[in-house]
N, CA, C and O of each residue as an XYZ file, in Angstrom:
448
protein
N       0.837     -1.179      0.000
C       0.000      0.000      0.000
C       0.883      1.245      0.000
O       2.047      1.299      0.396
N       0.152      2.229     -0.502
C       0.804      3.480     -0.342
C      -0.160      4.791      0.591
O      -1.297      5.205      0.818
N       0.899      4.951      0.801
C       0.050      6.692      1.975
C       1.147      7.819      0.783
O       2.354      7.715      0.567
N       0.043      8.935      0.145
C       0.640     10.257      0.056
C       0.352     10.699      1.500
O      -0.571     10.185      2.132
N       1.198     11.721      2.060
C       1.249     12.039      3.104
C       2.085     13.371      3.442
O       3.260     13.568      3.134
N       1.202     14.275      4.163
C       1.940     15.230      4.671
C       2.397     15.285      6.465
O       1.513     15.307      7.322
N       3.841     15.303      6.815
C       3.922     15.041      7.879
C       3.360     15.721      8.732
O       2.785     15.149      9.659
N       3.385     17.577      8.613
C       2.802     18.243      9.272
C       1.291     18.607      9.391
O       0.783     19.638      9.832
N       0.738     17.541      8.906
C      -0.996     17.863      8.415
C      -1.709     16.925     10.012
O      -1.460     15.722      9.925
N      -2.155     17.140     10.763
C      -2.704     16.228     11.344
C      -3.324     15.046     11.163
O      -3.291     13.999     11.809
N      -4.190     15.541      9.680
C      -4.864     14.357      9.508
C      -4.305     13.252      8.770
O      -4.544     12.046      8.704
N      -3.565     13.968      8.291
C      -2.245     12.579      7.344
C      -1.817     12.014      8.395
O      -1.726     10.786      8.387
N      -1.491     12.673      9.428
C      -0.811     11.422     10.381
C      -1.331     10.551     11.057
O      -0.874      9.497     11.497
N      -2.791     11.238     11.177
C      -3.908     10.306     12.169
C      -3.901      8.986     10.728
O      -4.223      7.855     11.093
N      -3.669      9.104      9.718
C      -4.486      8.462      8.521
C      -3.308      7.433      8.387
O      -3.483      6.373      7.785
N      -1.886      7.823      9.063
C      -0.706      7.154      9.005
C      -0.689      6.223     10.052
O      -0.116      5.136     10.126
N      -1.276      6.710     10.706
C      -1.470      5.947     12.468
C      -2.463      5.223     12.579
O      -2.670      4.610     13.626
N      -3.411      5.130     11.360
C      -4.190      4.152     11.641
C      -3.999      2.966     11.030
O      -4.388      1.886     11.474
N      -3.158      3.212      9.586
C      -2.674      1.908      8.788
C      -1.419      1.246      9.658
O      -0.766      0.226      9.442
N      -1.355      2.046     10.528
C       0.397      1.415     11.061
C      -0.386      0.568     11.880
O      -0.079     -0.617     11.747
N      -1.448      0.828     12.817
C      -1.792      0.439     13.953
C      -2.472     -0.900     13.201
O      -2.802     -1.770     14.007
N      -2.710     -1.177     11.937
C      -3.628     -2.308     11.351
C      -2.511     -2.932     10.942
O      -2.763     -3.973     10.335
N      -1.400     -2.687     11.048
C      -0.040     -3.546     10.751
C       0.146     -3.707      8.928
O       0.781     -4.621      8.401
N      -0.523     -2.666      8.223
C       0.185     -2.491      7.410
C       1.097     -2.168      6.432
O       1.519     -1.015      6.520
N       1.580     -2.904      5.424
C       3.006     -2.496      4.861
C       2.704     -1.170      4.043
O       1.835     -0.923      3.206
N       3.694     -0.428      4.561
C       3.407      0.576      3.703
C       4.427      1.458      3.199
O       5.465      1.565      3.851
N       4.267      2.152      2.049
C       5.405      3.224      1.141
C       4.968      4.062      1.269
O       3.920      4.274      0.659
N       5.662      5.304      2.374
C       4.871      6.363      2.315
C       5.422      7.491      0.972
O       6.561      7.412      0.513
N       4.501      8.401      0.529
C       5.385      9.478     -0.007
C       5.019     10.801      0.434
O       3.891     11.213      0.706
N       6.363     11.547      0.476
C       6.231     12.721      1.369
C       5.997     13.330     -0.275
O       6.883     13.223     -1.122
N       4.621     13.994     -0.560
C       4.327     14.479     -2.059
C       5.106     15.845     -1.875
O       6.152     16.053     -2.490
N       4.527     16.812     -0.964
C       5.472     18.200     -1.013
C       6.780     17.985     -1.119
O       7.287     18.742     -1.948
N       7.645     17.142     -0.534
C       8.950     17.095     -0.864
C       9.385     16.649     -2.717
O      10.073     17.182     -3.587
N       8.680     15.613     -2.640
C       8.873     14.598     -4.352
C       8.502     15.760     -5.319
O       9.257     16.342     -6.098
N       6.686     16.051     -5.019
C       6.177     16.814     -6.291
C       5.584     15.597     -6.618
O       5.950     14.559     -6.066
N       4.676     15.621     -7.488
C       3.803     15.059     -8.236
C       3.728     15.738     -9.675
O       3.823     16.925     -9.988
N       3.485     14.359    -10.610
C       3.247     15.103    -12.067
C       2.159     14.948    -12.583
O       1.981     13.733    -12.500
N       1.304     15.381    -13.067
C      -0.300     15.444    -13.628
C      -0.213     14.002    -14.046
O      -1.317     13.548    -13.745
N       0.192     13.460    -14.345
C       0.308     12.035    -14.743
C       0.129     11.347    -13.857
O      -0.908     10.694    -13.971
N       0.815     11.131    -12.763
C       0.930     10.778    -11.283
C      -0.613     11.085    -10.776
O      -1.393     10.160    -10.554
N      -0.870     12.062    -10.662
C      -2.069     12.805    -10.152
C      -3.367     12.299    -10.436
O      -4.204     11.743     -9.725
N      -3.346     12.590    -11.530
C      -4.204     12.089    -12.363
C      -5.023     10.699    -12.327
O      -6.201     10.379    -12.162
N      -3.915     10.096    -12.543
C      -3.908      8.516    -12.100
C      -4.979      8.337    -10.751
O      -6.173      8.036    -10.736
N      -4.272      8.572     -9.922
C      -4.636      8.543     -8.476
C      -6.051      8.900     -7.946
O      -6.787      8.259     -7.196
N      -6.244     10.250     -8.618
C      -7.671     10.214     -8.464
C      -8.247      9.391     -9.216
O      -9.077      8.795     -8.531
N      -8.259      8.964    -10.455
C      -8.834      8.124    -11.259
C      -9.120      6.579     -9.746
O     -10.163      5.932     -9.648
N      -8.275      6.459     -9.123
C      -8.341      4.962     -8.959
C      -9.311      5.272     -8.010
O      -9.879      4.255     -7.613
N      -9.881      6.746     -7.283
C     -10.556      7.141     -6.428
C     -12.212      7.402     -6.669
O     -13.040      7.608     -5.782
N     -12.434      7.338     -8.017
C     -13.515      7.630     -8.515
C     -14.309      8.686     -8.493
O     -15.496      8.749     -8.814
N     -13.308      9.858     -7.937
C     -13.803     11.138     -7.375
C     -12.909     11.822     -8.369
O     -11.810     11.551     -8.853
N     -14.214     13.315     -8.571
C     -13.469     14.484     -9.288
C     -11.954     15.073     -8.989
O     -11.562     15.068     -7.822
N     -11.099     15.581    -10.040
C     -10.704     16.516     -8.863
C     -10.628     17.633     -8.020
O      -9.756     17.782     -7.163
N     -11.721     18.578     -8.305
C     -11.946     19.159     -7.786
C     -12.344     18.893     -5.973
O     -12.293     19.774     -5.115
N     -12.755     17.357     -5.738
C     -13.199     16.749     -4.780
C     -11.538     16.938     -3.500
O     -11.365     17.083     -2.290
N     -10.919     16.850     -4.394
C      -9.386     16.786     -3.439
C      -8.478     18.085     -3.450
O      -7.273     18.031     -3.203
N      -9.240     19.412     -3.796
C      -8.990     20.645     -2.881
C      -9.395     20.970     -1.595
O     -10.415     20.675     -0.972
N      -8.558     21.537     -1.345
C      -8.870     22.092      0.543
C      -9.103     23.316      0.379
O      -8.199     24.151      0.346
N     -10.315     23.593      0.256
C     -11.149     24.736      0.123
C     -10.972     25.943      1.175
O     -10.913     27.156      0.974
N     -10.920     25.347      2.122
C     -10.680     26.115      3.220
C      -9.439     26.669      3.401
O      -9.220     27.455      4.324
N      -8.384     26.243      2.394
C      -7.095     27.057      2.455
C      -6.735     28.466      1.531
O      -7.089     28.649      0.367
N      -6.139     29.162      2.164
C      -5.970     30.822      1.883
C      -6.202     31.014      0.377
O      -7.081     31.559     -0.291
N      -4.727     30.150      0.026
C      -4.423     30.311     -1.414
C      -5.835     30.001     -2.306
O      -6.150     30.591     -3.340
N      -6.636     28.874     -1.610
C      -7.950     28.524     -2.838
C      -8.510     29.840     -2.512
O      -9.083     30.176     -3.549
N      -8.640     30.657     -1.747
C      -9.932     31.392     -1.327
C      -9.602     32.802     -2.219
O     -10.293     33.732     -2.633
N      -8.082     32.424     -2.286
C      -7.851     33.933     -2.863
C      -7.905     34.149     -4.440
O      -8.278     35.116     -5.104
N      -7.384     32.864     -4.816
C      -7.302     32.600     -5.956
C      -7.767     31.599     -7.418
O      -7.461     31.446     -8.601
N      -8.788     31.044     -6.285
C      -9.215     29.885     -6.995
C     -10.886     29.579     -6.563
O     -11.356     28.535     -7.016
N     -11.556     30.227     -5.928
C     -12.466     30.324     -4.974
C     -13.933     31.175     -6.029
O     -13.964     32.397     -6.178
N     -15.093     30.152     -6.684
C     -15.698     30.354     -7.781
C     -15.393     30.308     -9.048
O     -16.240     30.360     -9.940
N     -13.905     30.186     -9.273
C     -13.477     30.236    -10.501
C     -14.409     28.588    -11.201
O     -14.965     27.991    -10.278
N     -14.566     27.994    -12.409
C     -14.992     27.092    -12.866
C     -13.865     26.635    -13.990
O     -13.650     27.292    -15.009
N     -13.305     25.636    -13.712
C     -12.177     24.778    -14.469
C     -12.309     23.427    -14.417
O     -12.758     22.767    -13.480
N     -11.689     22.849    -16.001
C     -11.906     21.943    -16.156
C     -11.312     20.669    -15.104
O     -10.359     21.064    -14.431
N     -11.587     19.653    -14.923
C     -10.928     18.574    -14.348
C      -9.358     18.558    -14.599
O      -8.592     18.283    -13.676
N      -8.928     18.845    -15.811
C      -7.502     18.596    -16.479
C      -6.569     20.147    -15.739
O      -5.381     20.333    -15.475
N      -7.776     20.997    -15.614
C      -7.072     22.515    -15.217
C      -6.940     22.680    -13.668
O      -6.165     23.407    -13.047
N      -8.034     21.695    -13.134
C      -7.596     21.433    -11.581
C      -6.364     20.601    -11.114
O      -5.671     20.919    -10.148
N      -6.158     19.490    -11.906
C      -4.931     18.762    -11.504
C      -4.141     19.931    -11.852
O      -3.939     20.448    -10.753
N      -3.568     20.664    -12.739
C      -2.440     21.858    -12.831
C      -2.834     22.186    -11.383
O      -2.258     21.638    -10.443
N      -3.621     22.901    -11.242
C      -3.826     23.641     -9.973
C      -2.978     22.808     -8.584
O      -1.967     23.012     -7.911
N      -3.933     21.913     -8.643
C      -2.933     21.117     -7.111
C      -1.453     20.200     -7.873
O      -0.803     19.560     -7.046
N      -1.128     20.159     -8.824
C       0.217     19.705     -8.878
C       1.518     20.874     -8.897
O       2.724     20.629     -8.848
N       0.698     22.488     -9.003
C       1.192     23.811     -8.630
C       1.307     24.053     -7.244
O       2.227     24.710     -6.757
N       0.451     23.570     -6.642
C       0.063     23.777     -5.413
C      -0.501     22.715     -4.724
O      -1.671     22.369     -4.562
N       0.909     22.115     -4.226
C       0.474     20.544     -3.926
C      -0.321     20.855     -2.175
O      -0.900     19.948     -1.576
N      -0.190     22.140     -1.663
C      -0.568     22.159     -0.117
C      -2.284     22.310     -0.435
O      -3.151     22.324      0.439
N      -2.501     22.409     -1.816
C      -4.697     22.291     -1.841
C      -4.450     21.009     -1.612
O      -5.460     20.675     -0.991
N      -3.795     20.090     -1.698
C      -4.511     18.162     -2.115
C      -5.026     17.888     -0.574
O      -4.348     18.084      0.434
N      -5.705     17.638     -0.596
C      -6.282     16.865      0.127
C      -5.462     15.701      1.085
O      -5.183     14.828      0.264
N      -5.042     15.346      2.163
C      -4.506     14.035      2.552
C      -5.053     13.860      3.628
O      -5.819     14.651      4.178
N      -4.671     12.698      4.065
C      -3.966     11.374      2.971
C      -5.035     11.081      1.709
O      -6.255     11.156      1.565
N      -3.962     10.730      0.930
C      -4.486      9.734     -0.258
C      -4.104      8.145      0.438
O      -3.390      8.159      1.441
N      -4.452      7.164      0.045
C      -4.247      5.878      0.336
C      -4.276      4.990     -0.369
O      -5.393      4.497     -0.212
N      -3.423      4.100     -1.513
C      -3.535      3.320     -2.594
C      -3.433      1.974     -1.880
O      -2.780      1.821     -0.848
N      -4.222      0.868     -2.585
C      -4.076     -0.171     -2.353
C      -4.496     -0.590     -4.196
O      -5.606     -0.494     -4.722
N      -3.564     -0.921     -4.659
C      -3.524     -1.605     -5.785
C      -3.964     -0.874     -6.476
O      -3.514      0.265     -6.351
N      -5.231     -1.120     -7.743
C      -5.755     -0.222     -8.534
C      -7.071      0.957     -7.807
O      -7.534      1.935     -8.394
N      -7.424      0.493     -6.441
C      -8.146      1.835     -5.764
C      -7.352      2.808     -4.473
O      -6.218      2.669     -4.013
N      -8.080      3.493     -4.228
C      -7.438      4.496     -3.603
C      -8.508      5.130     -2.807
O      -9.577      4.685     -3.226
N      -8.700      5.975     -1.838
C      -9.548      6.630     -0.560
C      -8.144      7.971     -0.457
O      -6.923      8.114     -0.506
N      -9.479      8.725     -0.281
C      -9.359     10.392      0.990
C      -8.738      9.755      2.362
O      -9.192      8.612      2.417
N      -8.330      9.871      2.912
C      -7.967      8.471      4.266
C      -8.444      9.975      5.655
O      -8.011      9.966      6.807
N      -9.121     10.767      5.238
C      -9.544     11.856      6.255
C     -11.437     11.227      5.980
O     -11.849     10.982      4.846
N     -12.354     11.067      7.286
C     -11.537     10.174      8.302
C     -10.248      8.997      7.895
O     -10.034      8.326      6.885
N      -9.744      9.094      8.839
C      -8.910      7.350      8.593
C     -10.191      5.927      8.632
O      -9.808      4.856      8.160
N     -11.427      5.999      9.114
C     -12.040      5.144      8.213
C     -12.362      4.743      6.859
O     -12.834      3.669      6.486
N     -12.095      5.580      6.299
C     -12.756      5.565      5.016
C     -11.899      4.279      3.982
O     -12.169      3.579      3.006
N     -10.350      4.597      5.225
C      -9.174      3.488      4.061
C      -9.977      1.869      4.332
O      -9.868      1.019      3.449
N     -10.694      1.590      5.496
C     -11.328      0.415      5.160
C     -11.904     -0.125      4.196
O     -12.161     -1.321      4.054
N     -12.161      0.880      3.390
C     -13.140      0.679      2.240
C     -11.644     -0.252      0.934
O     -11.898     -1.256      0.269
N     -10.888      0.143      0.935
C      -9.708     -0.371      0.154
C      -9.276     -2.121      0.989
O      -9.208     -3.202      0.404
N      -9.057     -1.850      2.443
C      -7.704     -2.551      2.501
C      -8.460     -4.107      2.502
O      -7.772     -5.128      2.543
């Protein structure tokens, strides 16, 4: 399995702490450090079955200032959070070809 993951996010870690605590194997990636490429991105939500617009954090400055009513395509939102990887949403959580929001950390049940 994989965790995208931000260390300093609370909920990535609660979302880290709950796969650890279920004893599983996991690859984390620290995305702000790596970066992500629309390709990458892309993918990921795909395995999630959710828009992407679904995996902005609305509530953060930068969307509110700058991105906040605007209307863009799916292809123009991944630019957006692979510009600005601190909108994504985390954790992401892959298990093979699907993937979960892991905020709650229930939701990764739905995968593992």
């Amino acid at each position: 399995m994989k965790i995208y993951h931000n260390p300093r996010c609370s909920k990535s870690r609660k979302g880290l702490q709950y796969l650890e605590d279920k004893g599983c194997k996991l690859e984390i990636i620290k995305y702000l450090d790596q970066g992500l490429t629309e390709k990458e991105l892309s993918e990921l939500i795909a395995k999630t079955g959710k828009k992407p617009f679904d995996f902005v954090r609305q509530h953060e400055q930068d969307y509110k200032e700058h991105y906040k009513g605007k209307v863009l395509s799916d292809e123009e939102w991944i630019k957006v959070l692979v510009e600005n990887p601190k909108l994504l949403h985390r954790p992401i959580v892959v298990n093979g070809d699907k993937a979960v929001l892991g905020n709650p950390p229930e939701n990764i049940d739905g995968i593992l």
